[in-house]
Each structure stands twice: as C-alpha cells, then as structure tokens.
C-alpha positions in Angstrom: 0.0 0.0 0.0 2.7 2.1 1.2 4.3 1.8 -2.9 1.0 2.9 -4.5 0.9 5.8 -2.2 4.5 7.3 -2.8 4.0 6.6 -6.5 0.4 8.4 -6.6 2.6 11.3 -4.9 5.2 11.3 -7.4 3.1 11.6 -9.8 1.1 14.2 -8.2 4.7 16.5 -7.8 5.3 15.5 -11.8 8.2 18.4 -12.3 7.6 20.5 -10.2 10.8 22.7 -9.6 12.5 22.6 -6.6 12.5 26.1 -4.6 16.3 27.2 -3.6 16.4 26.6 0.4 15.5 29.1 2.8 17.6 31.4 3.8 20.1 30.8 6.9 18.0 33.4 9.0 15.0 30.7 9.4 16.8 29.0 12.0 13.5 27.6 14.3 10.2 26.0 13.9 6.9 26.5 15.8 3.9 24.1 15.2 0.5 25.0 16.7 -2.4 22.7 15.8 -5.6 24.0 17.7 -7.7 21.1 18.1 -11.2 20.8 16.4 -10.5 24.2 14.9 -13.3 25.5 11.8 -11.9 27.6 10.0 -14.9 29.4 9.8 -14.8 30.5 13.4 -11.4 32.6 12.7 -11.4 36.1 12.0 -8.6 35.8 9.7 -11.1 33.4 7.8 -14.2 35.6 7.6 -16.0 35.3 10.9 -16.2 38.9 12.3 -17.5 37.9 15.3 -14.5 35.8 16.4 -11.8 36.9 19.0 -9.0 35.5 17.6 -6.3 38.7 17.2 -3.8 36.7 17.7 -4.4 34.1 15.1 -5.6 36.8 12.8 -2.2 39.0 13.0 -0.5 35.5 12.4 -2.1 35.4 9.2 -2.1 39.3 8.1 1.6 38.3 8.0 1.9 34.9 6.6 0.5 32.8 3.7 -3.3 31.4 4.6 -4.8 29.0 2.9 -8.3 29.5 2.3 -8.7 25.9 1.3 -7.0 23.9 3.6 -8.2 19.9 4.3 -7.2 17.6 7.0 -6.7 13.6 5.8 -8.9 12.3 8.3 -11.7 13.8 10.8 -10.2 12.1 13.8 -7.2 13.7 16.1 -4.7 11.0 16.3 -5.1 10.3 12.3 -5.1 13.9 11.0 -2.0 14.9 13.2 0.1 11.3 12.7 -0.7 12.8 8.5 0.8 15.9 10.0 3.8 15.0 11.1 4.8 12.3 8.4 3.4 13.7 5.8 1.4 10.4 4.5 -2.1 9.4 4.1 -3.7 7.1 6.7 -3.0 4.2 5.1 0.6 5.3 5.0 1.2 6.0 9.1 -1.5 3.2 10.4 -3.2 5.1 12.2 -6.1 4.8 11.3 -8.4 5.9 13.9 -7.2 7.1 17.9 -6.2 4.6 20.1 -4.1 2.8 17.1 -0.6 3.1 16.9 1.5 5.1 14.2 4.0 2.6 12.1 7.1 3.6 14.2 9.1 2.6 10.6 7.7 5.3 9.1 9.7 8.7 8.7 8.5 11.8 10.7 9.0 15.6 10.7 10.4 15.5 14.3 13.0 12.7 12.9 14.0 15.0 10.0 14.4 18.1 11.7 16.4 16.0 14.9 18.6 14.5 12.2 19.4 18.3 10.8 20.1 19.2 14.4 17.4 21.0 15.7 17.0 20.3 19.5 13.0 19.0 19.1 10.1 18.9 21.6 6.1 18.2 22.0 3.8 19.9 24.3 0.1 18.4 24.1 -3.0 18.7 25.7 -5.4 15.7 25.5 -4.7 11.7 25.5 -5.6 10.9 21.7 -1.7 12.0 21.3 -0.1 10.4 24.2 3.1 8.9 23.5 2.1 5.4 23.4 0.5 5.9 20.1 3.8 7.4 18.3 3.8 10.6 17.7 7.1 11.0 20.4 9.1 9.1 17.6 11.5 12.0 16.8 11.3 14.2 19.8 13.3 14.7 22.5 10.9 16.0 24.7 7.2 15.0 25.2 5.0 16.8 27.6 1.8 14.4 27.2 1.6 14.2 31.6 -2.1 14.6 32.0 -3.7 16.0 35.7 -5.7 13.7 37.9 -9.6 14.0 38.3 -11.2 13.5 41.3 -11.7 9.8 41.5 -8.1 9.4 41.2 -7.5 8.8 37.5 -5.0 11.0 35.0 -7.9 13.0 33.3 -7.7 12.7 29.7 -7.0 16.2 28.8 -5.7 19.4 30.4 -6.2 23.0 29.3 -3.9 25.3 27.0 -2.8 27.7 29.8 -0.8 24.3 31.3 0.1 23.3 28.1 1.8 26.8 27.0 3.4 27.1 31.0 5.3 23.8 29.8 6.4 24.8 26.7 7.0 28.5 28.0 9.4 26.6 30.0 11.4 25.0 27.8 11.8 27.4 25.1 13.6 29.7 28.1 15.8 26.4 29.0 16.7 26.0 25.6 17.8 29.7 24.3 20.1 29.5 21.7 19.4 25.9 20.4 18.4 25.7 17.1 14.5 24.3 17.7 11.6 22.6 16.5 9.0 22.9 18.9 4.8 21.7 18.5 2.8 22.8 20.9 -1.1 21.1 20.5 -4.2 22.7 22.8 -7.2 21.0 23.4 -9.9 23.6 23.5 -12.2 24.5 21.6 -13.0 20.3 21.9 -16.1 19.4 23.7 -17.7 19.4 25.9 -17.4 23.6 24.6 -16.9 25.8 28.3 -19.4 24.6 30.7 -22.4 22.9 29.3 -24.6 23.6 32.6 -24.6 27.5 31.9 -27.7 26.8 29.6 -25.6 29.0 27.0 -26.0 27.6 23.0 -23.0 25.3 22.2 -22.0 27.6 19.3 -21.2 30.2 22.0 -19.6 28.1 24.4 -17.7 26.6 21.4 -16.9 30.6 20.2 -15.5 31.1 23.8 -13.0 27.6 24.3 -11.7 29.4 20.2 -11.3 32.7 22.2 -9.1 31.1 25.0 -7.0 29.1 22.2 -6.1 32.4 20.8 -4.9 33.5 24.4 -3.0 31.0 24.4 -1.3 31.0 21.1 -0.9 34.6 22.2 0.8 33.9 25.2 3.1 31.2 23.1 4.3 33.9 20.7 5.2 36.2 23.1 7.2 33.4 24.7 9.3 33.6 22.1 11.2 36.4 22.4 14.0 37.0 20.4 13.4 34.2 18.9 10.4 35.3 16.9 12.3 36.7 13.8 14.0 33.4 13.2 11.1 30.9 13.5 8.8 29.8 11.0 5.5 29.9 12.5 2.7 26.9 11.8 -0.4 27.3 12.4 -3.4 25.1 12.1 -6.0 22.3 13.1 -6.7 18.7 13.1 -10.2 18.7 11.6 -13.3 21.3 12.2 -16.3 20.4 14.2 -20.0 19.6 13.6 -23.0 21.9 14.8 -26.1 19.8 13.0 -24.7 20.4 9.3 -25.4 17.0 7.3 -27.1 15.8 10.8 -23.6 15.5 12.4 -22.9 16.6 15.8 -19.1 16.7 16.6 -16.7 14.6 14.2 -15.3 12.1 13.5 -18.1 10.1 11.3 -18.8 12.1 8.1 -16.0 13.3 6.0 -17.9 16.6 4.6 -16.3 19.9 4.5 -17.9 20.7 7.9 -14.9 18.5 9.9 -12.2 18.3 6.7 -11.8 22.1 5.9 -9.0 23.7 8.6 -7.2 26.7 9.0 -3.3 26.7 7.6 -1.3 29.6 8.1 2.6 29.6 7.4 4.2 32.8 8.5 8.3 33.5 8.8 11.7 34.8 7.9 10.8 35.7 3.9 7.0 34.2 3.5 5.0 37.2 1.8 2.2 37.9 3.1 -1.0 36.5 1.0 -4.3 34.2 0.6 -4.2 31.6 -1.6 -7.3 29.0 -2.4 -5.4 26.0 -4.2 -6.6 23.2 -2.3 -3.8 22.3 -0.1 -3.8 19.0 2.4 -2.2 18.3 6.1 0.1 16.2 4.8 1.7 19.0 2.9 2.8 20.4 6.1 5.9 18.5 6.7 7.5 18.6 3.3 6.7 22.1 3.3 8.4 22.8 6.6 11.7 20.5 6.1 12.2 22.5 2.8 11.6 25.8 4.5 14.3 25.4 7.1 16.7 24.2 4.3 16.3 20.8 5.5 16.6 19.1 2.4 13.3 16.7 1.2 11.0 14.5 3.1 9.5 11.3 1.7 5.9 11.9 1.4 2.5 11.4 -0.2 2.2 15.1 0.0 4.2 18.0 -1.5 6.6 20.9 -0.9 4.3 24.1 -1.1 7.0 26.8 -0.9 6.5 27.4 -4.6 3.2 27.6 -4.2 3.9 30.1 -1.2 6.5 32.1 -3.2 3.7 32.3 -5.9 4.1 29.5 -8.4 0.7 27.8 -9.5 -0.1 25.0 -7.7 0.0 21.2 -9.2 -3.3 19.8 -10.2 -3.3 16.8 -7.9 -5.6 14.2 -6.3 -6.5 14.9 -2.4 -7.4 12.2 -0.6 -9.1 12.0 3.3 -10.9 9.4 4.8 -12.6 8.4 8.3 -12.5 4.2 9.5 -14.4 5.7 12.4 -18.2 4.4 11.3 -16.4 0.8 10.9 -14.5 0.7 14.0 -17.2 2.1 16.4 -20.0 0.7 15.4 -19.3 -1.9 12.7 -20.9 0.3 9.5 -19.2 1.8 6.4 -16.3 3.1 6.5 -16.1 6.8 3.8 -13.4 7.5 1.9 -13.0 10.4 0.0 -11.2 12.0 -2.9 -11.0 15.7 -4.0 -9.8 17.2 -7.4 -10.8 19.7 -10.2 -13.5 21.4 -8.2 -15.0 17.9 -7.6 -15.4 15.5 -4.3 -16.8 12.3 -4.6 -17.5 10.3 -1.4 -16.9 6.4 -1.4 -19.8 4.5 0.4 -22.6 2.3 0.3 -24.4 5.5 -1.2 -21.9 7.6 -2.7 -21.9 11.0 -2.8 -20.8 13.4 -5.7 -20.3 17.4 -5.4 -19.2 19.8 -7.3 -17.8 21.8 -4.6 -16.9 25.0 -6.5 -19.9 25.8 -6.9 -21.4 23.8 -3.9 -19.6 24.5 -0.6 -22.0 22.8 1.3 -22.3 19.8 -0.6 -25.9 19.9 -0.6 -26.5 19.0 -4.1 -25.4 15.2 -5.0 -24.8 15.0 -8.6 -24.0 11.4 -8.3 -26.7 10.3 -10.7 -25.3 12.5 -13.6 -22.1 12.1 -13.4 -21.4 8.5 -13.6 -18.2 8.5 -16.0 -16.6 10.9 -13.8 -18.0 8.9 -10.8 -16.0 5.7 -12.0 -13.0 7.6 -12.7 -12.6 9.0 -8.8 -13.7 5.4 -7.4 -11.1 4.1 -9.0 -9.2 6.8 -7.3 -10.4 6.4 -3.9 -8.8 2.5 -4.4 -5.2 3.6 -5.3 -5.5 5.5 -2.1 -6.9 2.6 0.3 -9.7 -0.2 0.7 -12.8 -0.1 2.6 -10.9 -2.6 4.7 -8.1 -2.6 7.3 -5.1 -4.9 8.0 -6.0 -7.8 10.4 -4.7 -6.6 14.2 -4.9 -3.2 14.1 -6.0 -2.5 18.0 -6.0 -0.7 21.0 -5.6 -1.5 24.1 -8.7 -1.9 27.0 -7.1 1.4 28.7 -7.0 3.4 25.2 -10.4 2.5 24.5 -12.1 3.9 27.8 -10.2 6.9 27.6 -11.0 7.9 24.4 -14.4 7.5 25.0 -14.7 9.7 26.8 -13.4 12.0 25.0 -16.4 11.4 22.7 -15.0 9.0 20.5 -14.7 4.9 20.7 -18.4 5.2 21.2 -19.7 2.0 19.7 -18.7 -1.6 18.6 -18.5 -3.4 15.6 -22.3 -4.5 15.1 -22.1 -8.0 12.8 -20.6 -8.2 9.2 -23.6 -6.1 7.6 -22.0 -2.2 6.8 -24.7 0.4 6.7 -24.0 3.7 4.8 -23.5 5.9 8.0 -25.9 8.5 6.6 -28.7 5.9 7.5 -27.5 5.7 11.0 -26.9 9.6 11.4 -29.6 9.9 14.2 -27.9 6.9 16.5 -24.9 8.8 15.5 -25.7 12.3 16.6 -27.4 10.9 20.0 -24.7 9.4 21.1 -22.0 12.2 20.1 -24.4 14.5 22.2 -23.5 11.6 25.1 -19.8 11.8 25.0 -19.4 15.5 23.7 -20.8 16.3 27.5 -23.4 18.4 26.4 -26.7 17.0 28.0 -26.7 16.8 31.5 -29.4 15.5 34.3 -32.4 14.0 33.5 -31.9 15.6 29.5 -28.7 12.8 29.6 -31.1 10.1 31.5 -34.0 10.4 28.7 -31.9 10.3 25.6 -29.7 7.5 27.1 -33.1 5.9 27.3 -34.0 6.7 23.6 -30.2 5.3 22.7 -31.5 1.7 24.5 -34.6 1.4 23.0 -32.9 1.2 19.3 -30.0 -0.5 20.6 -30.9 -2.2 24.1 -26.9 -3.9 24.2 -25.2 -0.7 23.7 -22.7 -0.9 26.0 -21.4 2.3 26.3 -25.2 3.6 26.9 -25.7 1.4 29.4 -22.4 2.3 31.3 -23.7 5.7 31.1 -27.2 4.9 32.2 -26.1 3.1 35.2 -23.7 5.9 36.3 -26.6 8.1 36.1 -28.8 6.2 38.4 -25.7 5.5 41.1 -25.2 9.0 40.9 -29.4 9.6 42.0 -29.0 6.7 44.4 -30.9 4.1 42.4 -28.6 1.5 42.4 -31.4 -0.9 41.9 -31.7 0.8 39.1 -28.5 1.0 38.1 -27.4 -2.6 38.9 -28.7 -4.1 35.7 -27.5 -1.6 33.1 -23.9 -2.0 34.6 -24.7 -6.1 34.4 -25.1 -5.4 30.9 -22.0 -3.1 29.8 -20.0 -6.0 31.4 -21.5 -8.7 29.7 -21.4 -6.8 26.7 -17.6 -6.2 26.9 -17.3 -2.5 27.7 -13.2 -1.5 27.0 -12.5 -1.2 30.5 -13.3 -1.7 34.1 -15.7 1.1 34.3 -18.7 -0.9 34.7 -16.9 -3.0 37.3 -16.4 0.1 39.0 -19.5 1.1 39.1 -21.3 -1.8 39.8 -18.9 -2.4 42.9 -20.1 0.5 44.3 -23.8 -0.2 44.4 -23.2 -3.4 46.1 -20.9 -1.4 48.4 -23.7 1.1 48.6 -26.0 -2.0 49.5 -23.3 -4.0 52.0 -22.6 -6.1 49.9 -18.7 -6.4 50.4 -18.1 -9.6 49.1 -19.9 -9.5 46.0 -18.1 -6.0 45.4 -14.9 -7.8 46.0 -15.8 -10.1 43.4 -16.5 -7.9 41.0 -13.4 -5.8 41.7 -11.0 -8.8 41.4 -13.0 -9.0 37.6 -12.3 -5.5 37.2 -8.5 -6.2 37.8 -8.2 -9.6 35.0 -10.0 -6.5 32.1 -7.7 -3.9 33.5 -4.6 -6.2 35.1 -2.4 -3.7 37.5 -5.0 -0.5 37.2 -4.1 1.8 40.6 -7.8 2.3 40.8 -9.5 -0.8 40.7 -6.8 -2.1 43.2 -7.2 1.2 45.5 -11.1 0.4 45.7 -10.5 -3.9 46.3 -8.8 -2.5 49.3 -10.7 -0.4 50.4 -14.2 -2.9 50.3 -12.2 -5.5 51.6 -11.0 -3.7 54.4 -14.8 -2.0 55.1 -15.8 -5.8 54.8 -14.0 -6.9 57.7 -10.7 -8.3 56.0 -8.5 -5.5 56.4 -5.1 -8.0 56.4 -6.2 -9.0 52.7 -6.9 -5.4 51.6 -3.0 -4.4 53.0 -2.0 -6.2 49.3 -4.4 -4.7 46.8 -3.5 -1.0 48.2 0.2 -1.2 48.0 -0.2 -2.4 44.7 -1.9 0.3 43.8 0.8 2.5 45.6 3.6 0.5 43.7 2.2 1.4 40.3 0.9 5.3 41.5 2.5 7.0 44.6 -0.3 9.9 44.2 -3.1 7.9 44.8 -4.2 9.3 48.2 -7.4 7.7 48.3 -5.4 4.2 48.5 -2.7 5.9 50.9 -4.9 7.1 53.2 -7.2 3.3 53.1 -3.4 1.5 53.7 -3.0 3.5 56.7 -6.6 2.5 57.8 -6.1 -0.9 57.4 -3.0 -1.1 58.9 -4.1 0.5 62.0 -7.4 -2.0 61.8 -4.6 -4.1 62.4 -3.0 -3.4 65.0 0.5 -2.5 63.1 0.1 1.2 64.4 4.1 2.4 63.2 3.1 1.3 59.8 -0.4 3.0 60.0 1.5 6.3 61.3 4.0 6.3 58.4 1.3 6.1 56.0 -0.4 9.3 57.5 2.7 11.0 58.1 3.5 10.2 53.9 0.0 11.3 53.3 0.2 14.4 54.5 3.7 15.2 53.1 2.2 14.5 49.5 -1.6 16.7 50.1 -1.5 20.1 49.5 -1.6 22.6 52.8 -5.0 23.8 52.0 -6.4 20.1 50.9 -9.5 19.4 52.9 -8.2 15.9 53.6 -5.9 16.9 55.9 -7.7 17.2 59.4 -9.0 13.7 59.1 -5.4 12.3 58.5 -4.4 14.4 61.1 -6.7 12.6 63.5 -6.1 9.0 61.9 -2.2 9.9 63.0 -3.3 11.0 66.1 -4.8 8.3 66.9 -2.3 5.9 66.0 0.7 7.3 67.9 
C-alpha cells in the first residue's frame, strides 16, 4: 500500500521545480495545531464575530490558505498525516487509540537528524506517547492531571500546556528548535455545558481562549520570533447539525475536513491563496523551508506555491475508518480534485464543490463517468478494509471515549451507509461531547436503549446516572449489561462495585473488583477500591496487598494511601499505620481538605 501511495505522490509532484532553500535566517520551527479548529470561526477566515487577534495578525503576515483539508476527521489520524506527511493508510493510524507505524519517517525525525534540539507539548490523551507521535522528539510533555476519582484526566487545558512549553523554550535559548505545541480547546464538551448557553457560544468562547493562548506562546518567544517559522493550524473542524452530524469524527464533509493553515516567517510574503492544499503537505513544506533538504511523502513541498508559483493539479485524498471501527458500519473514503469530491460509500456522494460548498447537491446520478473515474481513485489511495490486528488497548479504548470518540462496537458483518445511522450517531455524540446533562442525559440514554438495548457504552452511562441519583437498583442491571457486553475497560466493574458497596454487599463487590483487575490487570484504581471494600468488609489483612499495589504502580493515589494507613491500623501495626499518615500528608496540599481527618487518623495511632 505504502508503494502505491508514494507513487500516486510522485506523480502528483510530476516536475515541479524545486525552490532554492530558505535562507540561513529561518533557523526555528513552531507548530501550533488547535484542536477541532473550523476555519470558519477565525477572524482571519471571515467570521467577524471571532476573537481571535492573535491568530488573525499571524495570518495578516503569513500565507493562509483559504482551502486547507485535514486527511482524516479524527485527532490522532489527522496529526500522525501531520507530522509524516502520509495518508492514513501510509502511518497506520487509522483511527485514535491505534498506533502510528514507528518505521515510518517523521517531521520530528527529519528536523532532529538536521540538528534542531526537538520537543512536544500536548494537551489531550488521543496524542499520548504510546500511540507514536514521540518518535523524533526529545521531549514529550503528554503528563495529564488527575480527576477527582483518582485517575490522569484525559485532557488538560492550553494555559498548562503553554506554562510547559514557556518553560522549555527559556531552558533552551540558543538551540536551534523545533517545537509543536497542540491545545485542546475549543473540543467538547465547549466551556461549561450547565450555563444553559447555546453550544455555538460556548464553542466561540473555548476558540477565544486558544487564541490567548497561542498569544501567550508567541510572546514566549522572544528573540526568537524573527528566526522561526510559525505553523499554524488544526486537526479537523467540528459539527453543529450540518449534514445531521454533531461533533466529528463520522462524516468526512467539508464541515470537519476544511481547517485553518497559516505559514508565516523569515521571507514568507504575506498573502491568501485558495489552491486546495492537504495536512500532509505540512511536513515537506516545513523541512524544505528550514533548508532541511526533502521528506518522503505522499504530499508535497508548497514553498512554490507560497513564493507564488501555481499550484499542481493533484488528487486529495481524506478518509474516516471511524463508522467501521465504532460501530461496525461503512467506513467513507473520499477523494477531491478539479472542483469535484466524490464520497466512497454504500451510497456515494458526488459534489461539485466549487460551486457547492456545502455539498448539498449530490450529482451522483449525472455524473457517472466521472463517478467511475474518482472510485477508482479512492482505491489507489486505500480499501474499505483494514489490516488484520490493528487495536487498541482496554485502557485506550475507555479513555478515548470519553473523549467522545470509541463510542460503539462493531455490530455484525452487515455495513450500513452511516448517513442511514446519522440519528444513533448524533445521539450518542451528544453523550460523549458532555453536552446533556441531568435528567436531559437520563432520557436520551433511554431513547439510545430502546434502538439499541446492548449498547454498551449507553448502558455504562445509564447506570452511572442512576448511582449518581441513588438508584442503584436501578443502576445494577445496566452496569450487568455493559460487562457482559464487553465494555473497553473496568468502568462498569467500577460502578457496579459500588452499588453493592452502597448495599453492604462487600463480598460480591470484592468479586466484581478482582473482575475488574483480569480487564484492567495492575489499574491503581480498581486495586485502591479492592482494598478499600475489603477492608470495610472486615478483611482489612487482605486489603494491605491490593493497596500497596496500587501505591507500587501510583504513589499519588491518596485515596489508597490514606485506606493503607486505615487498614493497617485496623490491624493493629500502628508504626506502619502512622508512616502512611505521616506520607500522606507530606504528598496533600496545605490547604487540601483531607488533611484534618489524616491528622486525626495519625493522632490516633501514635
């Protein structure tokens, strides 16, 4: 696949002349990808209403591209195009949670090799190191912040992500750098969903905040500014009801492929250009700029396109596996050229986007030459198939859906066209985005059940709901289910281990806990809460185990510290139950609320 990719590139480039290299004054590189970024919602792009000055000035002196289209409508699979420059099919990953080929080439590796001192700065899980994207760099700030219940949370906002990387640009003055600094917001859930406040405004504001941020990045800086080649852009745009699509991910129309690109440095001229560029052109584009040399890729050099060459008529190619590997139906694929897009799946789609932005006109039934032609297209690029063992771990998969994205399972060998499955689609993207809450989220969880009563993932939710009302009776069943029905992770275990903790039941809790730990082996959580039933149950010697276990693997766990200490003062090993407290209180903050109960714990075991 790989082969038919490089040589549909070639062919693409045909003789295209090579630009000189850049001049010696463009010594660094700054990447920004905002995720889940329209380009609609920038002021620089034609939305008056947006505060985004920063982004805006970025682009009144660097080269936008008005027409600017991400490979994929997923995060891990548009940035892994990013930063090697290939189509999906190319890099692997095809959809988050999967892993980038680590044999494959990437911008980070190019720009290390040329001696650039190189470092990553991201703020959600879809791009933790595990999945690949550290290949290259020397430095990877992916360390997420805990929630409440113990866990890492599974994203963090900009303002943390920009104090890291503020930080390391002022440790590393001088070095020649390349340095990609990714923030989360505006993804869902947009601000605070509660307020009552239209999502579109909520949304506006989490742009508004990026824009500080990127803001605050520049200024960081310094000196450094004049020398940098500044990148700009986004993973994929976002959904509000266009096409019936809340979110992304799903459909690959305009609405999620079309992203801001702005390019701005030492000797870029200042201009708008509409050729229809892709993501993956990023990385040729940015090794040639620094006077890098080439970079193996399906996509191409723009700088003559930048300097004010015409651009190369060329096939674009973008795709989403995310309909197949959520919930088992179509997967699109989609190809872009002359003014044309045509949409592979069960029901294909034709548009003549020049004239039809919106792609509300299918011309597919009079165009069926041209429709044959661009199939046959969409198949150089990749089948409506994947490789055999492409996965993700149990971990991945939980954390990512909650991000709003693993939010199905593969339903049988039939594959509907997702446009006949839009509504399931859009009800359960209104689930993960966050943004229905009380007994809004209870009723269309409800709905979700009645079409598909097995749905796991609605049934986790369901159940959380009703534990969270004190209806574990309730609740008991739909977590029953979610188990049964193989939900990624031991969320349901969780949850179902409290009711019957709730209800007394410390042995059946135990039981489902010690399940929890064979679909999540070594997880600091489900280990904190065995302890902590076991030793409420009346076995505190058996719980001493589970909890230092869950210690061993996370020292911050304070919910487990502070049950150790319990249980060994339940006992009777008092020295052991004071050191606990005494390490406790060393690791809480002064002002955490937790601390006058440890303080009488110690007291009482002294």
């Amino acid at each position: 696949m790989l082969v038919v990719l490089v040589a549909a590139s070639t062919a693409c480039r045909g003789d295209e002349t090579r630009p000189p290299a850049a001049p010696v004054t463009t010594r660094n590189v700054l990447l920004i990808t905002i995720d889940t970024l329209r380009a609609d919602r920038v002021g620089a792009y034609g939305d008056s209403t947006a505060r985004t000055p920063a982004i805006d000035s970025l682009a009144a002196r660097g080269v936008r591209f008005t027409s600017a289209f991400a490979a994929a409508p997923i995060t891990l699979t548009s940035h892994a195009s990013m930063m090697t420059g290939r189509y999906p099919a190319g890099h692997g990953a095809r959809h988050n949670g999967m892993h980038v080929d680590l044999a494959v080439p990437t911008l980070a590796d190019a720009l290390s090799a040329a001696g650039f001192t190189t470092a990553a700065f991201v703020g959600a899980f879809p791009l933790d190191r595990r999945f690949g994207l550290i290949k290259g760099f020397q430095t990877y700030g992916d360390r997420m912040p805990r929630g409440a219940d113990g866990r890492p949370a599974n994203e963090r906002p900009g303002q943390l992500v920009v104090d890291e990387a503020a930080d390391w640009l002022q440790k590393h003055r001088g070095d020649r750098f390349f340095l990609w600094v990714h923030l989360f917001e505006p993804h869902a859930p947009y601000g605070d969903p509660r307020t009552g406040r239209p999502a579109a405004a909520r949304y506006a504001d989490d742009v508004a905040e990026a824009d500080r941020q990127v803001a605050r990045l520049l200024e960081s800086l310094g000196t450094a500014a004049a020398s940098t080649l500044i990148a700009l852009t986004s993973d994929h745009g976002e959904a509000f009801g266009e096409h019936g699509e809340i979110a992304h991910s799903i459909f690959v129309y305009d609405t999620t492929l079309r992203v801001p690109l702005v390019v701005a440095g030492p000797g870029i001229i200042a201009r708008a250009l509409g050729d229809p560029v892709s993501l993956v052109d990023l990385a040729p584009t940015i090794v040639r700029q620094v006077g890098a040399g080439t970079f193996d890729a399906d996509g191409i050099d723009l700088s003559p396109v930048m300097a004010g060459a015409e651009a190369p008529n060329r096939i674009l190619y973008a795709e989403s596996f995310a309909p197949l590997l959520d919930f088992g139906w179509s997967p699109l694929r989609s190809v872009r050229t002359g003014g044309w897009k045509y949409t592979a799946a069960p029901k294909p789609e034709l548009y003549r986007t020049a004239d039809d932005p919106s792609e509300a006109r299918n011309a597919i039934d009079s165009e069926r030459s041209r429709v044959a032609a661009l199939q046959a297209e969409v198949d150089r690029f990749s089948g409506a198939t994947l490789p055999a063992g492409r996965q993700m771990d149990s971990e991945a998969a939980a954390r990512l859906q909650a991000l709003g994205y693993v939010s199905g399972r593969p339903a049988g060998t039939a594959r509907p066209d997702p446009k006949d499955r839009r509504d399931m689609a859009a009800r359960i993207a209104q689930v993960t985005s966050g943004e229905v809450h009380g007994p809004a989220l209870g009723r269309l969880l409800k709905e979700i059940l009645a079409n598909e009563p097995q749905n796991p993932l609605a049934n986790l939710r369901l159940g959380y709901v009703l534990l969270e009302a004190d209806r574990c009776r309730e609740a008991v069943p739909k977590f029953r289910v979610a188990i049964a029905e193989k939900y990624p992770s031991a969320d349901a275990h969780l949850g179902l281990a409290a009711c019957q903790a709730a209800q007394r039941d410390f042995t059946g809790a135990a039981s489902t806990l010690r399940a929890a730990d064979s679909v999540e082996p070594g997880n600091p959580v489900v280990l904190a809460n065995l302890g902590l039933v076991l030793s409420d149950g009346g076995r505190p010697a058996e719980a001493i185990n589970p909890l230092q276990r869950a210690l061993t693997t996370d020292p911050d766990l304070h919910q487990a510290r502070f049950g150790l200490a319990i249980a060994f003062a339940r006992v009777g090993r008092r020295s052991d139950a004071a050191n606990q407290a005494e390490e406790l209180l060393r690791r809480l903050p002064p002002n955490a609320p937790q601390r006058s109960e440890v303080e009488r714990l110690l007291a009482s075991v002294k």
